[in-house]
N, C-alpha and C positions, 0 to 999 in steps of 0.2 A: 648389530654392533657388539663385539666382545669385550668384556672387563677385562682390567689385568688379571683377576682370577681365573681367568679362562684360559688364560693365553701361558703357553711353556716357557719359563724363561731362558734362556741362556745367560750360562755362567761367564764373564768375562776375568779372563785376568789382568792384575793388576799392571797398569802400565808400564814400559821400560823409560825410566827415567834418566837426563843427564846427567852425570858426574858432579858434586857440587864445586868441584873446581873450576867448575867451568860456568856459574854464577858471575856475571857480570860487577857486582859488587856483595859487598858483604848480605849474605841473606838473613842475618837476624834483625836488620833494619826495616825489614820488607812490614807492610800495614797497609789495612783496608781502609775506606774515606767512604762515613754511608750519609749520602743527602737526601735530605727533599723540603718540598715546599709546597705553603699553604695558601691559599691567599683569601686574603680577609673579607674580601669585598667581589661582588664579579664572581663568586663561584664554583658556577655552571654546574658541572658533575665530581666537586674536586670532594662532596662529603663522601661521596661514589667509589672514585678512584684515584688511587695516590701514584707519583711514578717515583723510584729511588735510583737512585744512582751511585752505584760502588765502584770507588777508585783504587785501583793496584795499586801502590806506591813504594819507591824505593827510598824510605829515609824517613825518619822519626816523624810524627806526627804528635804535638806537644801541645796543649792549653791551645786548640784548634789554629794553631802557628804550623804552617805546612815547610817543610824541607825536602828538599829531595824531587824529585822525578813519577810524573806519572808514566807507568807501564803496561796498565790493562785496563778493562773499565767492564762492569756491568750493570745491566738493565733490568729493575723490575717493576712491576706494576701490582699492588693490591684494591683487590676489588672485595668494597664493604659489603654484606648482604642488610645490613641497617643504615644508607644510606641515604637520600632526597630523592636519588634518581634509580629506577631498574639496573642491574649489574650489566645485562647486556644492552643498554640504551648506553649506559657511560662506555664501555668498552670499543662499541663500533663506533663514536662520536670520535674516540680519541686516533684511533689509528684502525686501518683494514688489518695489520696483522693480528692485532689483539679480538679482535671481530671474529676473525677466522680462532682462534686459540680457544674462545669459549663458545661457539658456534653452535659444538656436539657437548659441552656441555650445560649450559644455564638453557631452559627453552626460551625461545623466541615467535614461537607463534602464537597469533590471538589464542587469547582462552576466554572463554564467554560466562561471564557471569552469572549469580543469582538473579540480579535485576535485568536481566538480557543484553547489557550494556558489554561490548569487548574490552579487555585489556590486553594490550597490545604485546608485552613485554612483562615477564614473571622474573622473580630470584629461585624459582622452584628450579630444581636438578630434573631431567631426566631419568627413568627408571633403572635405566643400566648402570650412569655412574653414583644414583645413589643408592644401588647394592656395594658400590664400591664405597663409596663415605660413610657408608653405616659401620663397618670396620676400621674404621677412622679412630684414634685414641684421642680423640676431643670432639665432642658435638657444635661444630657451629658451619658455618657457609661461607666464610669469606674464603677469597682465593687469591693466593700469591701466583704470579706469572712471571716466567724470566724470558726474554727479548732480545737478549743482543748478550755476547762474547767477544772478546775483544784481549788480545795481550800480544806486546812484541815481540816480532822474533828472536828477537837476542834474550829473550827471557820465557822463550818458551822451550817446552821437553821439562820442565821442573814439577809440574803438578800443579802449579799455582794456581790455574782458574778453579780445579776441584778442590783445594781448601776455601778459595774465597768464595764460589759456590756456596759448599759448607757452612760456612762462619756469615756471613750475610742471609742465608735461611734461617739460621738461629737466632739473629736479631729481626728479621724482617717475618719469621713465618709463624710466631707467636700467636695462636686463635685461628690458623689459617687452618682449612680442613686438608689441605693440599697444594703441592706447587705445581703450575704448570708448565711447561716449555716445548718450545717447536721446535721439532728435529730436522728441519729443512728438508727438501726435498730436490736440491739443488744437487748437482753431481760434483760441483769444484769441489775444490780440495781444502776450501774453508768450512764448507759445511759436512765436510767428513769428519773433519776434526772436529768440528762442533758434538756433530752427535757422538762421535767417543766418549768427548768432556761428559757431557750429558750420560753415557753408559754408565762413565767408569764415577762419575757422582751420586750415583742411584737411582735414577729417570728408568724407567720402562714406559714400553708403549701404550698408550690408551686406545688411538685409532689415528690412523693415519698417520702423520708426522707430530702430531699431539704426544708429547710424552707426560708423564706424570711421578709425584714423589709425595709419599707420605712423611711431611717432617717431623711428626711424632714418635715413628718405630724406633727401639733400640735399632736399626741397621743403620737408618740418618746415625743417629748419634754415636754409633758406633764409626762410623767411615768418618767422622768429624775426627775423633779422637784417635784416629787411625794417620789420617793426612794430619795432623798437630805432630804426632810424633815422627812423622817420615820428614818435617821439615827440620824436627830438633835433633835428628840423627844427622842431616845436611848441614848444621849449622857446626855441630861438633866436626864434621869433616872437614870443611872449612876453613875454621879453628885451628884444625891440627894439621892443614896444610901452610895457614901461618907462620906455625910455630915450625913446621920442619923445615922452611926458607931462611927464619930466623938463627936458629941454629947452623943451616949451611951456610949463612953468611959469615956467622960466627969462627966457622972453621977456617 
């Protein structure tokens, strides 16, 4: 199996984006919507595994009073390595895809103990990707996963998913040694686009359709503050097509 370090990358260029006139509504109202839930009683694997849910949304979001329009949504999953339950015991419980996501990475074959007694399920890394998490700009083993892409077409070609990408790593991926995401392996033309998103947000390949991001690097945080500013260049556009209809009215 190859690390990212092994592997050549390919430089992608930056997407070609729509026009911002062509934004369905004003885009400086546009805001992300990040949940999840715990539940107090009953469990199971939840000290394990969290799932979040981040909503696109077109329209202010005020003293948690929602307005406006959902547009997009994303999927994540963190997976605690100081949890009740093995990382990959909670994983496969909760869904086959997530099973498959950390599959090649957390092991999951017995390991045999001191006392001759097996354990079934470890939170230990495999040797390959933890040559890769040792270069990690934080020591620790939890793992954020993202799952699902999601936004409509009349608001899509804008960039949106790789700011909310972005901006939802940086609240959800805090302590995380890495994000993971499946790049599909499906030939439609939804999972094409997927793995673009996923390129042109900073994913590279780990193995197979397993992509991965270290959201510690100045590059995460540089491509954050790179998509902030390509939206606030959209919103000034905008703006000043506004104001140039207002003045032709004026005339």
């Amino acid at each position: 199996m190859t690390t990212p370090e092994d592997q050549t990358m390919t430089t992608l260029t930056a997407p070609e984006l729509r026009p911002a006139k062509d934004f369905p509504s004003d885009p400086a109202d546009l805001a992300i919507l990040v949940t999840g839930a715990q539940p107090l009683f009953a469990r199971d694997c939840a000290d394990t595994i969290e799932r979040w849910d981040v909503q696109i949304r077109s329209g202010y979001i005020e003293e948690l009073e929602l307005d406006g329009d959902e547009i997009g949504n994303l999927t994540f999953y963190r997976l605690r390595h100081d949890g009740d339950n093995p990382m990959y015991t909670a994983a496969a419980d909760e869904s086959e895809l997530l099973e498959h996501a950390v599959r090649d990475v957390v092991i999951h074959e017995p390991v045999k103990l001191a006392t001759g007694r097996y354990l079934r399920y470890t939170n230990q890394f495999q040797g390959t990707f933890a040559t890769f998490v040792s270069g990690i700009s934080i020591n620790c083993q939890d793992l954020l996963i993202l799952t699902y892409i999601d936004i409509e077409k009349r608001w899509d070609g804008f960039g949106l998913e790789e700011l909310a990408i972005a901006e939802a790593v940086r609240k959800l991926g805090s302590g995380c040694c890495a994000v993971l995401a499946i790049g599909a392996s499906d030939d439609d033309e939804h999972a094409e686009k997927n793995r673009r998103t996923l390129s042109h947000s900073g994913f590279r390949t780990y193995h197979g359709d397993i992509l991965v991001l270290d959201p510690r690097t100045s590059d995460a945080q540089g491509r954050l503050l790179t998509q902030r500013a390509r939206l606030d260049r959209m919103v000034e556009q905008w703006n000043a097509r506004d104001r140039d209809e207002e003045c032709s009215d004026c005339g």
